[in-house]
N, C-alpha and C positions, 0 to 999 in steps of 0.2 A: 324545889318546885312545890306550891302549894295544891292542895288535893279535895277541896269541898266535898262537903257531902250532903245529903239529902237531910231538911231540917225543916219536914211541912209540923208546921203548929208551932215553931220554935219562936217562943217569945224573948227574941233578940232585934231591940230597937238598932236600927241604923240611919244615924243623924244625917238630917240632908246638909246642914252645916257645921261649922267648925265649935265645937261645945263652949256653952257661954261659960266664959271665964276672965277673970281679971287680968290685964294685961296693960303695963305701960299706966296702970291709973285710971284704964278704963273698963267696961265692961262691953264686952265684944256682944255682938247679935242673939240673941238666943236660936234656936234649932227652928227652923221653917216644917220641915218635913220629917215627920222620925217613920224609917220604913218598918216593917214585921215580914220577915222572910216566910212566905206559907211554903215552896218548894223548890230546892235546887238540886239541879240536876250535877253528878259531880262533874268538874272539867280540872282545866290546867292551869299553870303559869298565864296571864296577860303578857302578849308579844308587843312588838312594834316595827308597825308596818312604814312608820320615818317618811321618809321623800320618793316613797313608791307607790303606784296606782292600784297595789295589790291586794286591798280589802277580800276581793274576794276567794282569794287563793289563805288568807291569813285565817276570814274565818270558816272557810270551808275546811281548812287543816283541824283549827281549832274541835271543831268540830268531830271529824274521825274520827281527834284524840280522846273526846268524851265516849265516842261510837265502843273504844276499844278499853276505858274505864267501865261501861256499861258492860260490857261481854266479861267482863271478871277476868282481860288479860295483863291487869296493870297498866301503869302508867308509860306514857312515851313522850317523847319529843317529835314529832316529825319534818321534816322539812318542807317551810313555808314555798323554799323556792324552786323546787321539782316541779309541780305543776307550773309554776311560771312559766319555766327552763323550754316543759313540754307546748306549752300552748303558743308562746312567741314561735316553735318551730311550726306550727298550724297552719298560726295568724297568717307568718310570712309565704307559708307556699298556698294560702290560700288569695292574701292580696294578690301575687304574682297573675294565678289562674285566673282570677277575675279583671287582672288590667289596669289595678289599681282603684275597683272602683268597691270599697266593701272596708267594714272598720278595721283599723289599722293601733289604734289606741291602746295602752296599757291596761283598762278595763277589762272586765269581765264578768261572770256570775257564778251564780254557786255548781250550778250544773259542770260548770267546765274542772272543777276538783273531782267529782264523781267519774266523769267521764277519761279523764289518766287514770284515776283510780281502776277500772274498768278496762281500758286499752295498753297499760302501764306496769301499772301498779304504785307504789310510794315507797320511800324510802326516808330513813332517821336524819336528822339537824346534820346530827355529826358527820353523816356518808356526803349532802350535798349544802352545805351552810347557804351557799351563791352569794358570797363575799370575797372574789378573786379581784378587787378592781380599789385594793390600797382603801380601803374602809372600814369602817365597826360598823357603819348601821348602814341600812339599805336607801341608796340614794339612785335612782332610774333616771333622774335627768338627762344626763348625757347618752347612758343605755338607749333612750326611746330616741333622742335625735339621732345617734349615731344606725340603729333601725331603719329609722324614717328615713334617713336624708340615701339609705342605703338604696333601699326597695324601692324607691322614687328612682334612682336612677333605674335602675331594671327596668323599671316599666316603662321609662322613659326610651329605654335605647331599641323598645317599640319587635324586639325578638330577641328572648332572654335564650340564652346560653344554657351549657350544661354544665357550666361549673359555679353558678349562683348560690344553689343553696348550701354547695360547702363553704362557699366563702360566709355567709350569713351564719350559718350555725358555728362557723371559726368565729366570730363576734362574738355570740353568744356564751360560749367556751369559754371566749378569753374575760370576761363579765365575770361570770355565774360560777364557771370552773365547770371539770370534763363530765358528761354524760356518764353517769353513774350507772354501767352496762349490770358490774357486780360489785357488790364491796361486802366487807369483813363488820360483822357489827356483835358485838360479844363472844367474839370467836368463832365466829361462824361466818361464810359465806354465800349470801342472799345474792336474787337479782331483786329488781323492784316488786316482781312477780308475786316469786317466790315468799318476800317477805310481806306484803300484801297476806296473799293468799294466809300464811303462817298468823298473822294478827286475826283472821276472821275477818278481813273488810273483804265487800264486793261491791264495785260500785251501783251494780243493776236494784240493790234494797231501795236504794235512796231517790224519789220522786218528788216534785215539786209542785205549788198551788199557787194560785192567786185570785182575784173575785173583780172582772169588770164585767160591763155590759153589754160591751163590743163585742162580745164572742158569746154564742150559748152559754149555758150554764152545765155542767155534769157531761161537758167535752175535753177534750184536751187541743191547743194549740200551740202554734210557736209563737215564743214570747215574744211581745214587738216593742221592746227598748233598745239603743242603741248598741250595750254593750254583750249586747247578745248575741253576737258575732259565729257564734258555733250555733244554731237552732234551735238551743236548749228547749224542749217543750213542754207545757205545764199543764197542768189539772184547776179546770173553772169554776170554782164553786160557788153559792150566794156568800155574802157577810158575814154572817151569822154562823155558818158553819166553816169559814176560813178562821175566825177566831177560837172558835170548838179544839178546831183541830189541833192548833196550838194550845190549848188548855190540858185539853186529854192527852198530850204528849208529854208534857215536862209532869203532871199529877202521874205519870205513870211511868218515867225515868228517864223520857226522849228527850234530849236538845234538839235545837232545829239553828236553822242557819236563816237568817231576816235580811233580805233585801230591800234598801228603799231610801229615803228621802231624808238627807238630814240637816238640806236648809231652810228648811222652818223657822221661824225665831223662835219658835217653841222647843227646839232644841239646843240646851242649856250641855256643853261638855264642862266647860269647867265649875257647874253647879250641881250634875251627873244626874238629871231629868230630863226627861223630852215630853213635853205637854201641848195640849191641845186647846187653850183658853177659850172662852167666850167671851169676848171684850165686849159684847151688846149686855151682859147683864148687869142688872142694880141690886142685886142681892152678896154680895161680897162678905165674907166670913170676914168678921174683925174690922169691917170699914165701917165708917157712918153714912148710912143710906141717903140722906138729906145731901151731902157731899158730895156722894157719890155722881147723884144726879144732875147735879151742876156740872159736870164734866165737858170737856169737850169729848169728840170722837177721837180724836187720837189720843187727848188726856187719857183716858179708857185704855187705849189698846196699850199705853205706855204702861200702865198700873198694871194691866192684865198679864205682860209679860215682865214686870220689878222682879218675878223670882222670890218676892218678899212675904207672900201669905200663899197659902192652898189656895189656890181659884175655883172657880165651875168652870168645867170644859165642856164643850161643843158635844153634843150629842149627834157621830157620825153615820151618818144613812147610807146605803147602796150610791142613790144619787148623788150625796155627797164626796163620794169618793170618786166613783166615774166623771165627775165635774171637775177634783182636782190631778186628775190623771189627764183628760184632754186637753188641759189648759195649759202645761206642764208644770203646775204648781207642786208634782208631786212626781219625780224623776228618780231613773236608777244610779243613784249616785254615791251609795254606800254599803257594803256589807260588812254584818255583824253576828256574832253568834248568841241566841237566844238560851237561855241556862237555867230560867227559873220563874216565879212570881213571887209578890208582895203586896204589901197594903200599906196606906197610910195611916195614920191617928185617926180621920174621917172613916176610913173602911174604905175610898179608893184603891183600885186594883191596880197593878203595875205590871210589863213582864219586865223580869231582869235582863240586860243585855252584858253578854262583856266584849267589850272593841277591842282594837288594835292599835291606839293612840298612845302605847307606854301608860303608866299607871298614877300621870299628874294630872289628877282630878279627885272629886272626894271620896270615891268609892274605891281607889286604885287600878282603874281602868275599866270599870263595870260602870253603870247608870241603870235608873230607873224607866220606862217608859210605860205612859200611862196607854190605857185600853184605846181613848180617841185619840192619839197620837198614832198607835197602830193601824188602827182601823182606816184612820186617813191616809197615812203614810209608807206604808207596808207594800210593794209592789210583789212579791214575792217570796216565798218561805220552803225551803226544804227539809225534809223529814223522812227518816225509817218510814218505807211501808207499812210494817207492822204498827205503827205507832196512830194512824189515820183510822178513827173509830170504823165499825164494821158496819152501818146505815149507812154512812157516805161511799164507804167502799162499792158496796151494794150498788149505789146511784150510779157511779161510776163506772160499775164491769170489772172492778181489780180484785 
């Protein structure tokens, strides 16, 4: 399992492309983008989260496990599918109580890792894999209709029973494998608690942010995206200092966990960038301006997202994001764990992201994401208390 480390100033280029080289007779593309690592925070292995809705269970683990790299307790594995395991048992007796009318979905956020963390505790890969169902990789298909088409009936038969939610966590079980009450993990005998508690995590550290205009600014509310199903509630701050905050955390050893939006067409996986182009400008690095200007409007936008040269990217505003948040140009459709920063050849900023998509793309399961990409894109971000500068704190009341 590989083990990063901290490597601000480190002048090691990382090619956005495949290095120009001879091949077949010809000479393949030269490098578009060469990154310069300024900081990375240490983490883990790149998992893969396969044909499961689990991002945010993959990178809220993910996560921890840098949480418990950071604390000087060594590396771990933990299991992606505990907090699954735990939150389908939620989901379901929460649908029930509500009558069917409340999200029901594979989805989640990052809050709901903290929160088993918390109510729980967590537990190693090896104690709870949730591979009981004749697989290698994790496939939820059938899991979530077999769910759905479950709890629909309940709620359908209009006066549930008392014997519902054993039957529903017997599903589960028979999926995921048994609730891991205690189990033996280097010779020793943990509950989830217990072994929790033994690593240093507590879920109550880790608080969450975001930056719209619908709600005060320097409050906290509950998040209102669909997948927020548990009330997770977040800290509102301007732009300005939602970006801060992430800067000061990874400059100073924090990872953070990034909720948000990654169908953009500026989100390139298999090119392992996510950018924020400005397809209205005529100033293009390495184009011919006269050219350029001839364009059509979509000619433009097509050039602006080629992936083939550095572009200019949009210069993201408060309004500009509140505009692509009500429009729902900008949805919570993805999470990812936040590891570091970089730059390009230009001196553009970047943060590192590493996903859950297996490691076929150019980075090995990491990307680049530029600052307006964040800024537009970014619905939400968790972070160590301690890691949230001490003026916003202030602002705040924390």
């Amino acid at each position: 399992m590989k083990h990063l480390v901290l490597t601000m100033g480190l002048a090691l280029a990382v090619v956005f492309s495949a290095q120009a080289q001879k091949k077949g007779g010809k000479d393949e593309k030269k490098p578009v983008y060469q990154f310069t690592e300024i900081v990375e925070v240490p983490n883990t292995s790149v998992k893969d989260q396969n044909r499961s809705g689990t991002c945010w269970s993959f990178s809220g683990i993910s996560f921890l496990e840098s949480e418990i790299l950071r604390m000087g307790k060594g590396e771990y594995d933990l299991s992606d599918m505990y907090p699954v395991f735990k939150c389908y048992i939620l989901k379901g007796d929460k649908y029930v109580r509500m009558h069917g009318r409340t999200e029901l979905a594979t989805g989640g956020a990052s809050n709901d890792v903290a929160d088993v963390l918390k109510n729980y505790g967590i537990v190693p890969e090896e104690a709870f894999p949730g591979l009981s169902y004749g697989v290698d990789a994790h496939d939820h298909s059938e899991l979530d209709a077999v769910l759905t088409g479950f709890l629909s009936g309940v709620v359908k038969g209009g006066k549930p029973t008392t014997a519902w939610r054993a039957a529903y966590k017997s599903i589960l079980e028979t999926y995921l494998g048994q609730d891991p009450e205690t189990f033996t993990y280097n010779g020793k005998t943990y509950t989830p608690r217990s072994f929790a508690d033994e690593l240093g995590l507590d879920g109550n550290d880790y608080i969450k942010f975001t930056s719209f205009t619908h709600h005060p600014f320097y409050t906290q509310y509950e998040m209102d995206v669909p997948d927020n199903w548990n009330g997770g509630m977040v800290y509102n701050v301007p732009i300005d200092e939602f970006q801060r905050i992430v800067e000061e955390a990874v400059k100073n050893g924090y990872s953070l966990v990034w909720g948000g939006d990654v169908s953009d067409p500026g989100f390139s996986w298999r090119n392992g960038v996510a950018i924020m182009p400005d397809a209205e400008t005529t100033d293009l690095t390495g184009t011919d301006r006269d050219k350029w200007e001839t364009l059509s409007q979509n000619e433009k936008r097509k050039n602006a997202y080629s992936f083939e040269r550095i572009v200019p990217e949009k210069q993201i505003s408060q309004e500009d994001r509140q505009k692509n948040y009500d429009s729902w140009a900008a949805t919570d459709d993805h999470g990812m764990h936040l590891v570091g920063m970089a730059k390009d050849q230009n001196g553009n900023i970047y943060f590192k992201i590493k996903n859950s998509w297996n490691v076929d793309n150019p980075y090995k399961g990491y990307l680049y994401m530029s600052v307006p990409f964040f800024r537009s894109n970014t619905l939400d971000i968790m972070v160590h208390k301690d890691a949230v500068p001490a003026d916003i704190k202030a602002k705040l009341g924390i």
